[in-house]
N, C-alpha and C positions, 0 to 999 in steps of 0.2 A: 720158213726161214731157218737156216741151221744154228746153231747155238753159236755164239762167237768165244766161248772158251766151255773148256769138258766136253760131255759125253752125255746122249739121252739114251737109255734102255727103254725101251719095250717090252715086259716079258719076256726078258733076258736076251732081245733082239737089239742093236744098233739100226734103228730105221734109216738112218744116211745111207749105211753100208747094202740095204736089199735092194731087188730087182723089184720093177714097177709089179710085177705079178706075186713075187712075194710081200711085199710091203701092203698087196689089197688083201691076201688074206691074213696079213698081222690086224688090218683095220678092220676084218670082221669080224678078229676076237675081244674085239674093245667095245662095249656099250658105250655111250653117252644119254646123258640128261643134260643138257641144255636150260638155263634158267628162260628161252625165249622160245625154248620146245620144238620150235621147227616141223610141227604139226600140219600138213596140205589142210584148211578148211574145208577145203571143196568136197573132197574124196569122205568116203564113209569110213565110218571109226575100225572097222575090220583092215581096210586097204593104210590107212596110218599103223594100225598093230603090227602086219604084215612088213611095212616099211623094214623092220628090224631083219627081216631076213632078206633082202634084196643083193646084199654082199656075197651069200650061200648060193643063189638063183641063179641060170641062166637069165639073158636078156626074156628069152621066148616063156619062160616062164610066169616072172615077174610081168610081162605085159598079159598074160593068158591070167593072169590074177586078178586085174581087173576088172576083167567080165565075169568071172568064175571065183572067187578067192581061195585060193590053196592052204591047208594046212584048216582050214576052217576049226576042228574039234582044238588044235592048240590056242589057236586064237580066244575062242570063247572060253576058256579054262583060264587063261591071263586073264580076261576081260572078267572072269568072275571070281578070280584073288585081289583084283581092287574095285569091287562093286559095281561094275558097268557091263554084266555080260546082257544086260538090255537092252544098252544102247549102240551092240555090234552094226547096225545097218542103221544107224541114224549119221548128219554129215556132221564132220568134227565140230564146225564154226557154231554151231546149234547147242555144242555144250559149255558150261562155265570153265572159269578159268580153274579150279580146281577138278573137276571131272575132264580136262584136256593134259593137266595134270600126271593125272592116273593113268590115259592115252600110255603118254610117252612111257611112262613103266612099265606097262602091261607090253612096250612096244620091244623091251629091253628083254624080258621074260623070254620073249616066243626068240630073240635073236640066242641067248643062253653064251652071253658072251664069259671070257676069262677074266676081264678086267672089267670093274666100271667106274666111269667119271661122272660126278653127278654135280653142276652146280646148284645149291640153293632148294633140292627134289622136296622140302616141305614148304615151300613160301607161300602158299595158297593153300594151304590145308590145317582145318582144323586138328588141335592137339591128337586129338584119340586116332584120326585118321593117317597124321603125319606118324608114328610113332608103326602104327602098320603098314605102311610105303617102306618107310624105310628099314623095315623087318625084312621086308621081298625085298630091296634092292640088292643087298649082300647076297643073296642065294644062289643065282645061277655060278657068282664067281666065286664066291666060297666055299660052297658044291665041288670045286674041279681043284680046290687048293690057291685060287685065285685071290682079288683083292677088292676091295669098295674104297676108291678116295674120292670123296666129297668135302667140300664146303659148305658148313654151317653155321649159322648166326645162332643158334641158343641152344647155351651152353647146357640145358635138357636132355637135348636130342643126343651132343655131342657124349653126353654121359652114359643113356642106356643103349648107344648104337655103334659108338667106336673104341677100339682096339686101344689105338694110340693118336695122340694128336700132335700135329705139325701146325703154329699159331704163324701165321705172318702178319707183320706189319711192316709198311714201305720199304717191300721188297725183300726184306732179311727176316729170316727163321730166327724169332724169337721164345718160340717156346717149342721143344719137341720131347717128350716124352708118353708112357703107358699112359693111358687113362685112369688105371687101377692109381699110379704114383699120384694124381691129380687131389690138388685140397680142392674144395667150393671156394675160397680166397682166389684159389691159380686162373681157375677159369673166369671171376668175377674181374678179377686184374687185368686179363688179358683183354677178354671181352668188352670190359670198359677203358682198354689204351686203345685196343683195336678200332671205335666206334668212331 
C-alpha cells in the first residue's frame, strides 16, 4: 500500500518511483527477521540458509539447489557463527524455536544484505546467546556502511547493541535520540509507558 502522505526511501531509493526489475533488486538488498521466521519446516536447515540468496539466483539455480545445495562452504560458515553448523542437513521443523531462530540469521548472513529489519531477533534466546545474534546481525549491513533497525523489548539489548533509538507508542515517535544521550530512567520510562 503506498503511504497516504510523504515519502518512503529505501536506501536512498523511492520504491513507488522503480521498475518491477529494479525494485527486485532493491529487495535483495534488505534482510528481514521476521518475528514468525518464515522458515519451510519441511526443507533442510542448509535449503532455509540458502533461502537468503534466492533474490541473487536464477530460477534454474535456486531449483538446482535443492538437490545439490550451492554455496554449501558459506552456508556452513553462517551455520557455525550461530552454533548450528551440525545441524546443516537435519529438517527445520526438528529444531526448537530458538535454534530456528539462529536459522533465520544465519539465513540473513549468507544473503549479506545492505539493510536489515529485524523484528523481535532475540525473543527466544537466552541472554548470553541473544547478545551474540544480535552482535552478527549488524554486520553484513554495517560492513558496507549500511543499517540494523530492529525492534526490541529490553531495554539491555537496546543499550549494548543500538546506535540510536526511535521509541513508539500509538503510532507517534515518542522518544528519538543517541543511545549514548539515554539515562536508565529514559529507557525504564519509556519501556514501562510502552508495555
Amino acid at each position: 500500500m503506498p503511504p497516504t502522505a510523504g515519502t518512503v526511501r529505501v536506501l536512498g531509493a523511492d520504491p513507488a518511483a522503480l521498475s518491477g526489475r529494479e525494485r527486485r533488486r532493491l529487495r535483495a538488498r534488505v534482510g528481514t527477521v521476521h518475528q514468525a521466521l518464515e522458515l519451510v519446516g519441511r526443507l533442510r536447515v542448509v535449503h532455509d540458509v540458502n533461502a537468503g540468496r534466492l533474490a541473487q539466483w536464477s530460477a534454474a539455480r535456486a531449483a538446482w539447489s535443492l538437490v545439490r545445495p550451492q554455496g554449501l562452504p558459506e552456508v556452513l560458515a553462517a551455520l557455525e557463527r550461530v552454533g548450528l553448523a551440525d545441524r546443516a542437513f537435519e529438517r527445520t521443523e526438528r529444531l526448537s524455536g530458538g535454534q530456528r531462530q539462529r536459522v533465520a540469521i544465519a539465513r540473513l548472513l549468507v544473503q549479506e544484505p545492505d539493510l536489515v529489519l529485524a523484528d523481535e531477533p532475540a525473543s527466544a534466546l537466552d541472554p548470553v546467546l541473544a547478545d551474540r545474534v544480535l552482535a552478527l546481525l549488524g554486520e553484513p549491513a554495517l560492513a558496507r556502511g549500511g543499517a540494523l533497525v530492529t525492534a526490541l523489548h529490553d531495554p539491555g539489548l537496546v543499550r549494548r547493541h543500538c546506535g540510536r533509538v526511535v521509541g513508539l507508542a500509538e503510532g507517534r515517535v515518542v522518544l528519538d535520540r543517541p543511545v549514548a544521550a539515554l539515562s536508565a530512567s529514559d529507557l525504564a520510562e519509556f519501556y514501562g509507558a510502552a508495555m
